[in-house]
Structure formats: C-alpha cells, structure tokens
C-alpha positions in Angstrom: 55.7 -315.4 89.9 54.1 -314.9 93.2 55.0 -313.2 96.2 54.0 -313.0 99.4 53.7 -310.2 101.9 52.0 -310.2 105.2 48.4 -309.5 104.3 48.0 -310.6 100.9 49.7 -312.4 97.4 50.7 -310.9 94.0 51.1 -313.0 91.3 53.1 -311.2 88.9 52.9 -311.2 84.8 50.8 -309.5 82.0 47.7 -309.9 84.4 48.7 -309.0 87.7 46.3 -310.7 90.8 46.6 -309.3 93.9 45.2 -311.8 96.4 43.9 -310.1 100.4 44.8 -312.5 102.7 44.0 -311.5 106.1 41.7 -314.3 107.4 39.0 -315.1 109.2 37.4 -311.2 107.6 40.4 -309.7 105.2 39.9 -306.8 107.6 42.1 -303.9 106.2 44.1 -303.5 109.1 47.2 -300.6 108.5 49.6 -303.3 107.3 47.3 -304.2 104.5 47.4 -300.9 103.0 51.2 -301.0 103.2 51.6 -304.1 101.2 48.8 -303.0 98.4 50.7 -299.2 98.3 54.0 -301.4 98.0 52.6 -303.6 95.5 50.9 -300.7 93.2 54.1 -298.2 93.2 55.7 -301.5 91.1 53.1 -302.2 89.2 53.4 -298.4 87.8 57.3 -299.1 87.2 56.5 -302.2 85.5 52.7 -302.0 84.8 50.4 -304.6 83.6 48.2 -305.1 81.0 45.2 -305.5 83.6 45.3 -306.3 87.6 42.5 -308.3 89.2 41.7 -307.8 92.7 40.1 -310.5 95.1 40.2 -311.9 98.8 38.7 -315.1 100.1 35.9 -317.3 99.2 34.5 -315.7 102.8 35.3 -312.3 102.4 36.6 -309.8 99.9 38.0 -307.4 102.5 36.0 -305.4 105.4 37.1 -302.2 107.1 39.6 -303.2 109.3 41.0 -301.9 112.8 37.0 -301.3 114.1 36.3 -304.7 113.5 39.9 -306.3 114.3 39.9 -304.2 117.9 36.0 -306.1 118.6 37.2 -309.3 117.2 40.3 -309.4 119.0 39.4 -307.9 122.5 35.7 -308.1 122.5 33.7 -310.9 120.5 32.6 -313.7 122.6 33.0 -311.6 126.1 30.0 -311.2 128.4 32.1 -309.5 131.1 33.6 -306.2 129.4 34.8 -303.7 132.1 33.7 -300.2 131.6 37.2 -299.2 131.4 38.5 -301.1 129.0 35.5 -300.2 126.2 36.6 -296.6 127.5 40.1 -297.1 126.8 39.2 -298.8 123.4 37.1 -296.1 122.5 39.3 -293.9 123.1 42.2 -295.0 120.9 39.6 -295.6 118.1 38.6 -292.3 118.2 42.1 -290.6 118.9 42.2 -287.4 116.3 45.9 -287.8 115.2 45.1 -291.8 114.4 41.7 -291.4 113.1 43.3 -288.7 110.5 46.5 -290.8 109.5 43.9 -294.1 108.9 42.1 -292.1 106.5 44.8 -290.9 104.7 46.1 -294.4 104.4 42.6 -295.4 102.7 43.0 -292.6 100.8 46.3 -292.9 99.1 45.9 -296.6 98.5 42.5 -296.0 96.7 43.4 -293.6 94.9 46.9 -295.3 93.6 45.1 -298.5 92.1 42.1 -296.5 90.5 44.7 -294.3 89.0 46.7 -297.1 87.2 46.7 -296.6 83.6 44.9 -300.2 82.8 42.0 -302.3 83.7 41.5 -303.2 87.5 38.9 -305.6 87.8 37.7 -306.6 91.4 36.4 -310.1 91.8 34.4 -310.2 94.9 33.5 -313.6 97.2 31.7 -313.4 100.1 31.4 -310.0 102.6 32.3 -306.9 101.0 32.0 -304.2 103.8 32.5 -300.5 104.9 36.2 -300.3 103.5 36.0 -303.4 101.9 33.2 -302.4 99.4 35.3 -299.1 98.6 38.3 -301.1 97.6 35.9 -302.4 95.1 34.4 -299.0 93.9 37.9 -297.9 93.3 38.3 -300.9 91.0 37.4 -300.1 86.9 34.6 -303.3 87.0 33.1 -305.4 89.6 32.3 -309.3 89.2 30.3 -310.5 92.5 29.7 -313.8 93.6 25.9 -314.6 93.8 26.4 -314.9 97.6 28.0 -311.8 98.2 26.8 -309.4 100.2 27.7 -305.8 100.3 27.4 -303.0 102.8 28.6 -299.6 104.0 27.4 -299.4 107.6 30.0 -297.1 109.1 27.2 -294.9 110.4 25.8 -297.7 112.4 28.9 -296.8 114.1 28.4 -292.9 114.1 31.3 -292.9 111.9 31.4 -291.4 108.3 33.1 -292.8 105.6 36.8 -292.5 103.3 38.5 -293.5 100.4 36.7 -292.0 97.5 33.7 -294.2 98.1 30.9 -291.4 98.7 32.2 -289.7 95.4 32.1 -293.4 93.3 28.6 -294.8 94.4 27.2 -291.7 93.9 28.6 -291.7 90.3 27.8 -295.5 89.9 24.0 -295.6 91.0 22.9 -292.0 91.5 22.5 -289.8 94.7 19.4 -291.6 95.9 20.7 -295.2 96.0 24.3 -293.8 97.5 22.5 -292.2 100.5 20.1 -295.5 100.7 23.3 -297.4 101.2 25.5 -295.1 103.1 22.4 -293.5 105.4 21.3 -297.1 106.2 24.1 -299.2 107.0 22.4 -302.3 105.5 23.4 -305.2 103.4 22.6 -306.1 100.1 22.5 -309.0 98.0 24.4 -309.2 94.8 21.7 -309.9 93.1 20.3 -305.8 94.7 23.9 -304.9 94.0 23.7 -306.0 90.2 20.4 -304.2 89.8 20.9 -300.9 90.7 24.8 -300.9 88.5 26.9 -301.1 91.7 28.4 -304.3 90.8 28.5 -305.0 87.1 28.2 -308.7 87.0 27.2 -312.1 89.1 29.3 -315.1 88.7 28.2 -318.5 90.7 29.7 -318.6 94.1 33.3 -319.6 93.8 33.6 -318.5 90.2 34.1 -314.6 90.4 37.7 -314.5 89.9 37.7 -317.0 87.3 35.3 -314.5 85.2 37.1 -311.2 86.6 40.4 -313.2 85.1 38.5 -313.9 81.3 37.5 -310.3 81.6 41.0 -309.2 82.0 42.1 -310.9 79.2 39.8 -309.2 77.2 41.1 -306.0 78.8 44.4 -306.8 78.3 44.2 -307.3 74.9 43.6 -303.6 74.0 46.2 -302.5 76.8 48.0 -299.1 75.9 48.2 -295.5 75.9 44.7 -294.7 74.3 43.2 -297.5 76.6 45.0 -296.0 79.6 43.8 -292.2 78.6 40.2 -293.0 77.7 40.2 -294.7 81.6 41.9 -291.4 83.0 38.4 -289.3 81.1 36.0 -291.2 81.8 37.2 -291.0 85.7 37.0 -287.2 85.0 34.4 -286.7 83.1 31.8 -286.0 85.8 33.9 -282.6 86.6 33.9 -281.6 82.7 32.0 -278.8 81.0 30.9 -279.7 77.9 33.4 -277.5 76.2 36.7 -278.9 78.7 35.5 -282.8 77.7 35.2 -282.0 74.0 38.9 -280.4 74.0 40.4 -283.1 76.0 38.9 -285.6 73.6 39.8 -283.4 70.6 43.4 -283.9 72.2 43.5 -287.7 73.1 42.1 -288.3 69.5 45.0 -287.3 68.2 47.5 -288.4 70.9 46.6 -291.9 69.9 47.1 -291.8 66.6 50.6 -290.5 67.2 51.6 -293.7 69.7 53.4 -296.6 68.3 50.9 -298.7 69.5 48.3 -297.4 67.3 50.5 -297.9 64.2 51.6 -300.9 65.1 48.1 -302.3 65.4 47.0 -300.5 62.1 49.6 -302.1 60.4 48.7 -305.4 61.4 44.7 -304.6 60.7 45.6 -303.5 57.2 47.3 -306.8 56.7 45.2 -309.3 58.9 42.0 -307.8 58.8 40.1 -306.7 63.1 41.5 -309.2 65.8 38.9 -309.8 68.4 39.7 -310.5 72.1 39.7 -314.3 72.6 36.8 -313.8 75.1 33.9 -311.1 75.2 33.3 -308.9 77.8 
C-alpha cells in the first residue's frame, strides 16, 4: 500500500520504500522532516524487514530552507534590494530557528539509522549538504553513476548537522571527511565509490532497482540478531576492546535464546543452509 504525505511516498510491506518528493531539488524543507519522523515512529510499531530510501531521478534530497529561501526569492533576479538579502539573512541566521532546524535534522537522522533493520539509500542524481547526510545515516549506499555528492555548507560559512561529521569520518577516515567537508566540492560517484562513501554504482536510473535486490537480501535474515549486530557495529567505534568483547559475549548468547534462531535451526537441520534469492 502506498501513502502519500506532502513531501514524499511510503509504500508500505516487508520492504518499506520511502520515496522524497519535493521537486524540482527534494530540498528538505521542515515539513519533510515531519513526514519521514511520522513515517519512521510506525515503522518501529510495525517494522520492516528492510526500508529503502530514494528521491528523484534529479535529486536524492539537498539541504533545504538555504536553498528553498534562494530558489524561491532570489534565483533568476538581477535587481535584489539590500534590504531584502538583509532581511533574508536575518531570518536564516535567527538563533532560536537555526537551533530548532538542527534539532529537526537531528532527530530524523538519528530515528531511521536507529531502526533495528537494513536501511538502504538508493541515490539518483544531487545528493547535497543535508541531502548526502540523509544517506550516511542509511546502513548502505547504491549511487547512480551520475550522481554527484557534496557537503558544501561552509561555502556558506555554515557548519554542518545530523550526525554527518561523525559518519564520514567513520566511513572514509579523517582526511577524506575534512577534504569533503573543508572544501565544499562535488564528487562523482565514481570518487564517492573509491574512497567507501558510497558502497556501490548502479547505471543511472537503476539505483533503486539494485538498493530494492539488496533489501531482499537483507530482508531475508531480518530479526533480533540481525537488528543487534546493526546496533554494535554503529557502536563499536566508542568500544574498548574489553566493552566490545562483553557486549558480543552477550548478544552471542541472546541470539541463540530468540525464536527466531530456533526456528531457523530447525529448518537448517531439516532442509540443509537457505541462501538469499540474490547476493549482496
């Protein structure tokens, strides 16, 4: 079943797509955030075995009110009073707003990496600023060959939110992170595939359709030791040695407790290893 809200589609069932539809840019404007928060609090009521995450064959998603207020007040004008790029400026930069869009970032982030299954983002077109940290907060990254990928909030004098700093670091090491985020500039998926920020290329137009056979794989294996070994491996950069090896110790034997895992060592011991219908 799909349903629509006012920025974007969610096709419910085992796999859940959830579709940014905010044309011409998928900027993620505050009303966006709303609908993916609405969207993720049911999908942890009812949760899927894996969620793909896309926009348009144009663009993914870009950081939003920055580029909606130029776009909708600006682009195209040669005769821009002083005072009205003043006043502009000035609600842009208001503390109070600046603080509450950050936190919006942050909380919608945060509640789709922490869902207990695969989220895989398939990516078309631009992926920018807030746009590519939607992505980083996604388990696995498919990227059209087209694609191009940026963080330029400090061409902007801006810094950046939502977790992405933290992830990119993670993904690609300090150096590349501080290339991307110190720069501003674009990259290619194919430069986005070689240093591990994106994890694979699909042929322009074909990245959901690959993020979609690699949900099924995920899917497949859906369940509480899936779900915990996510959870560790999101944590795992904050462990000591000692904390990671009692943890593990701990979800080890948590799994084998689950009903899950006896119901799928029942069926091994009678049918012999399933493998997913398509390889990762």
């Amino acid at each position: 079943m799909t349903t629509s809200f006012a920025h974007l589609h969610w096709e419910d069932g085992e796999i859940a797509v959830i579709s940014i539809d905010n044309p011409p840019i998928n900027a993620l404007v505050s009303g966006v955030f709303a609908d993916v928060l609405t969207i993720v609090q049911q999908l942890q009521i009812s949760l899927p075995r894996a969620v793909v995450l896309t926009g348009s064959r144009e663009a993914f998603a870009v950081g939003g009110e920055i580029s909606e207020t130029r776009r909708i007040h600006f682009e195209g004008r040669t005769d821009i009073p002083d005072g009205e790029l003043d006043d502009a400026v000035a609600r842009i930069t208001d503390p109070v707003y600046v603080r509450e869009l950050g936190e919006k970032y942050q909380r919608t982030f945060a509640a789709l990496s922490a869902l207990p299954c695969a989220v895989v983002a398939a990516v078309e077109g631009m992926a920018r600023g807030g746009g590519l940290e939607f992505a980083l907060a996604c388990d696995y990254r498919v990227t059209a060959d087209d694609a191009q990928l940026g963080s330029p909030e400090v061409t902007l004098g801006g810094g950046t939110i939502g977790g992405g700093l933290a992830r990119m670091a993670a993904l690609i090491g300090t150096s590349r992170a501080k290339k991307m985020y110190l720069g501003g500039q674009l990259i290619t998926a194919q430069e986005a595939l070689a240093i591990g920020l994106v994890d694979e290329v699909a042929p322009s137009g074909e990245a959901v359709d690959r993020a979609l056979e690699l949900a099924r794989v995920f899917a497949a294996f859906a369940g509480p030791a899936q779900a915990n070994m996510k959870a560790f491996i999101d944590r795992a950069g904050e462990l000591s040695h000692e904390e990671a090896a009692t943890i593990e110790l701990d979800m080890w034997c948590e799994s084998y407790s689950t009903s899950d895992s006896k119901t799928r060592l029942r069926d091994f011991f009678k049918n012999g290893r399933k493998q997913a219908s398509t390889t990762p």
